[in-house]
C-alpha positions, -999 to +999 in steps of 0.1 A: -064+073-251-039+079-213-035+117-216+001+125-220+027+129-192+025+163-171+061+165-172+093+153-192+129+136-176+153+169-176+125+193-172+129+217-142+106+212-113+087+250-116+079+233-155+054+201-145+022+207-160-006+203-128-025+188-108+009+162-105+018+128-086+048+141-075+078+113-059+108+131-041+128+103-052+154+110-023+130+103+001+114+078-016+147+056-021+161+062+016+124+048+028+127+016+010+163+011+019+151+016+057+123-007+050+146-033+033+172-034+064+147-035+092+131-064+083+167-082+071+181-071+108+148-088+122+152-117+100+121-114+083+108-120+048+094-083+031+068-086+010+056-048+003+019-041-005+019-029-042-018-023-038-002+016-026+022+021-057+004+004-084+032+000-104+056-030-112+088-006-120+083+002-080+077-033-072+111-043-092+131-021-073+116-035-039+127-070-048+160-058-058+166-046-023+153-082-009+117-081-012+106-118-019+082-107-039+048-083-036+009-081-027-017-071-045-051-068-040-072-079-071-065-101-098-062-071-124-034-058-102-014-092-098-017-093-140-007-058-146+026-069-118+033-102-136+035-087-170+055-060-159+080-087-147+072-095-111+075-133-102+060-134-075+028-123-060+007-127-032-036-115-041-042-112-002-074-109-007-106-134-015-108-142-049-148-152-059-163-161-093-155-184-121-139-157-143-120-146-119-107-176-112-096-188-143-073-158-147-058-158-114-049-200-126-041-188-161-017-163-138-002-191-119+014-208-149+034-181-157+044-169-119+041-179-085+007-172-076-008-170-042-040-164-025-059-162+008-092-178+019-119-181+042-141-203+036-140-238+024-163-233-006-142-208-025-114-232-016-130-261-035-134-233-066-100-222-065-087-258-071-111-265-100-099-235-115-059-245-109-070-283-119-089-270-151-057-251-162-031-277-151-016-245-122-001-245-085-016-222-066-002-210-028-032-202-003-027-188+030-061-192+057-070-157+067-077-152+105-094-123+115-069-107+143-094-077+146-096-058+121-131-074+122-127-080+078-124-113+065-112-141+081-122-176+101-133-166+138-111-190+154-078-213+153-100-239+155-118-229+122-084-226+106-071-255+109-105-270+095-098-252+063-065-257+063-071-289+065-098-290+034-076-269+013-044-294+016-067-322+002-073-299-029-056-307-060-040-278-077-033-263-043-008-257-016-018-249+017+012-219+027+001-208+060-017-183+077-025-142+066-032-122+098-034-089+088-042-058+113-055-034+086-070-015+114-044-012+143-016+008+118-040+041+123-043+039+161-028+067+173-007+059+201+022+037+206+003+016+232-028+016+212-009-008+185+015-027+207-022-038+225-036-045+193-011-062+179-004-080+210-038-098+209-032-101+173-001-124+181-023-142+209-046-155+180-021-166+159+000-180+177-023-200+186-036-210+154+001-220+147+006-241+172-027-258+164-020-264+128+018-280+139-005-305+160-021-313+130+011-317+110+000-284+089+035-264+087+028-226+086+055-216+059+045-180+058+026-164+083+021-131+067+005-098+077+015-060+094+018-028+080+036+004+082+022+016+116+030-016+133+058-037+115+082-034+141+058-050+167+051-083+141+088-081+132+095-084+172+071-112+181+087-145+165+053-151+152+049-133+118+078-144+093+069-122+062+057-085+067+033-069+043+034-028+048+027-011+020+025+032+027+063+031+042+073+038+004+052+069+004+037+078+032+004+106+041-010+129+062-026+101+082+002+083+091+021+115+100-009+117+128+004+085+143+027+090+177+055+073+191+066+059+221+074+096+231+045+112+221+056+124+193+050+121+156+060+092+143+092+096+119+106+063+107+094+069+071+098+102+052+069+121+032+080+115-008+045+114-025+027+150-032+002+165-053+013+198-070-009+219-073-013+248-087-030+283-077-060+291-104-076+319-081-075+348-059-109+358-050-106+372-020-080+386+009-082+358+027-089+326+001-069+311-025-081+283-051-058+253-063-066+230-094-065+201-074-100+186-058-115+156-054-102+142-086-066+144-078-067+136-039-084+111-015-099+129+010-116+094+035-086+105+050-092+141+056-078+170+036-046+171+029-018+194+042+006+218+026+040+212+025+062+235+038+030+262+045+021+264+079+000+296+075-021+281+043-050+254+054-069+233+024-104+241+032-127+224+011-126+205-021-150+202-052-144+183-085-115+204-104-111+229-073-093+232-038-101+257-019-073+276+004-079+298+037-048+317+039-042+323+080-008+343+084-006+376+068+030+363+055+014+341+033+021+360-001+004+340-029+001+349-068-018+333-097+005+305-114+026+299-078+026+264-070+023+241-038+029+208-027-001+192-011+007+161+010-025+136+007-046+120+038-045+085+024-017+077-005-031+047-018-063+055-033-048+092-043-026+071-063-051+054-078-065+090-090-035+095-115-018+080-147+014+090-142+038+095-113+068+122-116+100+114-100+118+150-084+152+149-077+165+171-052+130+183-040+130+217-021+164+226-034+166+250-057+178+228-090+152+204-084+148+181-119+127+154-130+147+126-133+116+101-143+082+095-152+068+065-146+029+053-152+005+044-124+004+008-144-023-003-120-045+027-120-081+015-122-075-020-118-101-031-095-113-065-107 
């Protein structure tokens, strides 16, 4: 049995029950507007990651803005999406094993169904499984760009599989994924243009290799939040994949910009609340939110609005506080807003997501509450 909602639409924000997934749904709504327009003024496709929200009400209201349709990561995910009325969907990931396979071509009857590959074997699987089940499915070649993941090594490998996977019944060669997983958390501005620069070298010329062999590259699909402008820019990626933008963490907030400053295309809208359970001591505060409400591969995450409050350390149920500026008043029962290192797998930590309206003002509501439809699915 889920456990029930920590909050109800037209309770006031000081009422949500906690540890919370908290959306500032202002935020939230300007980032995916900003998201939309800057890749329609670039004339590029959007395809968001849903693998960060989980959820196919989110994904909806991405496609209404444009989107052409979403990623996902695992089969479980793209079913949980399809049923919750997305057409479209992208696993950009490699699919392997028979049972997998069968859904993901049960999947492609009732959607548009894609996935990527890398090796000509799973190819061959992937169109038994579509011919078995009388389904069309899209594949796009991955190229490892250097994020040093999956991938072919080489254009040359790519058009060999390309190649191979156009003979295959049941499938449709779509083009090339060249995804930079790695180069959206390097810190400086120069850091990703170089990355992404070389990233663009590779595939370009695995493009122009695959037109010589009369394979057309309808999508060539990759970037993420910290670098979308740059594959937007480049005339060689058509359909951008970032996926935190909606969101956004602690980590990204590290990221600088040309300037040298923080990075601030996309506002912070997802938070834990938190609440504090403890007082033990002058100097140390303890929250109710620990390593089963956050991600912390990221790091710990920050305190929103508390400059003087640091999270120290984290066990199961706890989160432990050091309070550094004598300001810092704190009683049992106060409540505080704990922006996570890395959204998508503290998303992946909850059931249910509560939408704030008018965050940080005083008549702050919930508006919505919408369920993490996606949590757990990881197969």
């Amino acid at each position: 049995m889920a456990p029930p909602p920590p909050a109800v639409p037209g309770m006031r924000f000081d009422e949500i029950d906690t540890p919370a997934l908290v959306v500032d749904l202002d935020a939230f709504e300007r980032n995916l507007a900003r998201m939309a327009d800057a890749a329609r003024e670039a004339g590029v496709r959007l395809r968001p990651h849903a693998k960060t929200h989980k959820s196919p009400l989110i994904a909806r209201q991405q496609i209404a803005l444009g989107a052409v349709g979403v990623c996902c990561q695992k089969v479980s995910e793209a079913e949980i999406l399809v049923e919750g009325g997305v057409e479209d969907v992208l696993v950009t990931n490699q699919v392997v094993g028979a049972r997998k396979l069968e859904r993901l071509a049960l999947l492609a009857r009732r959607a548009r169904v894609g996935v990527c590959v890398d090796d000509a074997g799973n190819a061959r699987a992937i169109s038994a499984a579509a011919k078995k089940f009388g389904a069309e499915i899209d594949v796009l070649v991955e190229i490892d760009v250097g994020a040093g993941r999956c991938g072919v090594s080489s254009a040359a490998e790519a058009v060999l599989l390309a190649e191979a996977v156009n003979a295959l019944p049941g499938l449709s060669f779509a083009g090339l994924q060249a995804y930079h997983g790695a180069a959206q958390h390097l810190r400086s501005a120069a850091e990703r243009r170089a990355a992404i620069g070389k990233a663009a070298w590779i595939t370009r010329q695995a493009v122009e290799m695959l037109a010589g062999a009369g394979l057309d590259c309808r999508t060539v699909g990759g970037a993420g939040t910290g670098t979308y402008e740059i594959e937007a820019a480049s005339g060689v990626w058509n359909e951008l994949q970032a996926g935190s933008y909606v969101f956004m963490d602690a980590d990204y907030g590290r990221n600088l910009g040309e300037d040298g400053k923080p990075v601030h295309a996309f506002e912070q809208a997802l938070f834990v609340l938190s609440t504090v359970m403890s007082l033990p001591a002058a100097k140390r505060a303890v929250l109710d939110a620990g390593l089963k409400a956050l991600a912390f591969d990221s790091g710990p995450p920050g305190l929103h609005g508390r400059a003087g409050l640091s999270y120290e350390g984290a066990s199961d149920e706890h989160g432990k506080l050091a309070i550094g500026d004598a300001n810092e008043k704190l009683a049992l029962g106060d409540k505080l807003l704990l922006v996570p290192g890395h959204c998508d797998p503290t998303v992946n930590l909850h059931d249910w997501y509560v939408g704030v309206r008018g965050l940080g003002w005083e008549g702050a509501f919930v508006e919505a509450v919408w369920p993490v439809a996606a949590r757990g699915a990881g197969f």
